[in-house]
N, C-alpha and C positions, 0 to 999 in steps of 0.2 A: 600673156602666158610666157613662162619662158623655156627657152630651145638652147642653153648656154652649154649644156652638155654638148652641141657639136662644136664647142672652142677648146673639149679636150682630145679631139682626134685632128680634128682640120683647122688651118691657118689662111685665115682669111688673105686673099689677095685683092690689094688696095684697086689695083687699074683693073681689073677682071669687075669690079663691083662697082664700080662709075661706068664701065661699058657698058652692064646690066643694066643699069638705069637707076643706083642707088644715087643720091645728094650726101655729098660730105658738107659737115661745120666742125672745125678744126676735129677733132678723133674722132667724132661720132657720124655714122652713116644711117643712113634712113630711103626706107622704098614703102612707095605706096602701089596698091594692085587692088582694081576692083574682083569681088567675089561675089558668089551666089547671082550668078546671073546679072549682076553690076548693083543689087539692092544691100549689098554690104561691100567694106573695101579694108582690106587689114594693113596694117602699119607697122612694116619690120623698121627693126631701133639695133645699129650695132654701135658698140663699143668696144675698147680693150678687154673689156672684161666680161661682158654680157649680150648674147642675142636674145631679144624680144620683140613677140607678136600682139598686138592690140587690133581689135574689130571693132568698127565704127558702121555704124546706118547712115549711104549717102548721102540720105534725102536730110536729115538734119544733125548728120556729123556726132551723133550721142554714142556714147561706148557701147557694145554691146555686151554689157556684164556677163552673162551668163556664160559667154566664152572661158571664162576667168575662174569660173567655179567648178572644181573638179570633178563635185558631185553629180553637178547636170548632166542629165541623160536626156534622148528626147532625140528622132530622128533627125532634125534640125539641123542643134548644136553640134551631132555630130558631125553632119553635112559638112558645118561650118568646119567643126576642128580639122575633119580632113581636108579639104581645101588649105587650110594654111600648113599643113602638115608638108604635104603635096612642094606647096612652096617653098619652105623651110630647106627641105630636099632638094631641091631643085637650083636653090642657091647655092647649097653647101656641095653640089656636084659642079656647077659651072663656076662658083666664085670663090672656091675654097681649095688649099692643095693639101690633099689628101694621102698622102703616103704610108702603103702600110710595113713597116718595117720589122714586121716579124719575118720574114724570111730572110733578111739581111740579119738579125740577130743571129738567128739560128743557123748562118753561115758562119758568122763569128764564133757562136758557140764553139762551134763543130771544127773549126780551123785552128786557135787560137789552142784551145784547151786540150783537144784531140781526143774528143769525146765524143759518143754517137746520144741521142735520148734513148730512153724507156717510158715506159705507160705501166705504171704500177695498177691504176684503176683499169681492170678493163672494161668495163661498162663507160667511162670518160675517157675519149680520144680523143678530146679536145684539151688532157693534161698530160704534160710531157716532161720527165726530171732529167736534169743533166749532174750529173756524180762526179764527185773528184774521187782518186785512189782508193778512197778509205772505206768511199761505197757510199759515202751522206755527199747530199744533195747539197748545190751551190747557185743550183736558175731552177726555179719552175715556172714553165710557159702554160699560163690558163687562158683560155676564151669564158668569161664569166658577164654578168651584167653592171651594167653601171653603178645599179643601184645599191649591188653591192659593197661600192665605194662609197656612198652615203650622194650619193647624187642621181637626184630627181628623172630618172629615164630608165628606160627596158631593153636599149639598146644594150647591144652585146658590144664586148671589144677585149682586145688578146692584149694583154698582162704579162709581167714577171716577178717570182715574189725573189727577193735577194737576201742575202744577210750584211747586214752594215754595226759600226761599234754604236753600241746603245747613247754613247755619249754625241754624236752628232745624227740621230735619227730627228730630232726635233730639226734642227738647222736644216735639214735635208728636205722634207717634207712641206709641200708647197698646196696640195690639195688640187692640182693641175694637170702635172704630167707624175708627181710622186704622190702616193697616198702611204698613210698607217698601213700597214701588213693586211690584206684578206687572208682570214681562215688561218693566219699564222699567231705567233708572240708576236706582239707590237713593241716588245723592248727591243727587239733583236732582229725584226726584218722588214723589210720594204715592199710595195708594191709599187712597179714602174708600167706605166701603159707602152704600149709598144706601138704608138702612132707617130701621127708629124709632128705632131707639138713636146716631143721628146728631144731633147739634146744626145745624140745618139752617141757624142764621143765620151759626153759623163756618162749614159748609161754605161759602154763598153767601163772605163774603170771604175765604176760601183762592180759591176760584177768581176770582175780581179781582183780586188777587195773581198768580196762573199768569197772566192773561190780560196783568198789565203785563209779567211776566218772559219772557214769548215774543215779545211785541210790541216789543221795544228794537231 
């Protein structure tokens, strides 16, 4: 199953993840951990680009499919899914650094620009617009889901949508730490996650950028 969506908040740390007890071969890391009472054992796989979980039956090492299928239900599988869920977790808290950097943005906002936010929705407190002069919007900071970015999870994680020149949004967009626009035109604006896996000093001038292209 895969868990890659924690490679777009947190950055894995290499010596944190061999103290856990992960095996490196050259990029790739791997941990094994008995489950379900030691009659199953799941196989975390990382790489640069991908965290995944595999469940095998100790007693004769066969995969256990049905982990793999979305559609199974069945108190079991579930058993099973949380267990490695559990672990998943548990990794990405002790072996992953996890920085959430929206409150460092929205000091930059706040400093830089010498703007306060607003909350236009009141019913969502968790969306916040920051205005140039003119009264339009040049950052909105959303808490939304993942999968709202077209990736496979329900976790939650705080965003900003930006405006960038429609001629280098493609260049820009990585599907990482940038996505296509949520809930915006995709010609004309970005969606930047606001974790650790962000370059926070390109963040900082994309948004100088939006803030001259709304201000004209």
């Amino acid at each position: 199953m895969d868990y890659s969506y924690v490679l777009n908040t947190a950055i894995p740390q290499n010596q944190k993840l061999l103290e856990y007890g992960f095996v490196q071969a050259d990029e790739t890391f791997t941990f094994k951990k008995l489950i379900a009472d030691g009659e199953f054992y799941s196989l975390i796989t990382l790489t640069k680009e991908n965290l995944c979980a595999e469940v095998y039956e100790s007693s004769t090492d066969e995969r256990y499919a049905l982990f793999d299928v979305v559609s199974a239900n069945g108190s079991f599988v579930n058993k099973i899914r949380t267990e490695v869920l559990d672990l998943i977790n548990e990794i990405k808290e002790k072996c992953f650094l996890t920085v959430d950097i929206k409150q460092k943005y929205e000091e930059f906002l706040k400093t830089f620009f010498r703007t306060e936010p607003d909350f236009p929705w009141a019913d969502s407190p968790d969306y916040s617009v920051y205005r140039c002069q003119n009264k339009k919007w040049f950052a909105l900071v959303m808490n939304i889901k993942f999968s709202s970015l077209g990736i496979k999870s329900d976790e939650r994680v705080w965003v900003v949508n930006i405006k960038a020149q429609p001629e280098k949004i493609a260049s820009l967009v990585d599907n990482k730490s940038i996505f296509p626009a949520y809930h915006m035109n995709k010609k004309y604006w970005l969606t930047i996650l606001l974790t650790a896996v962000t370059d926070f000093t390109k963040l900082c001038e994309l948004t100088k950028e939006s803030f001259l292209l709304v201000n004209l």
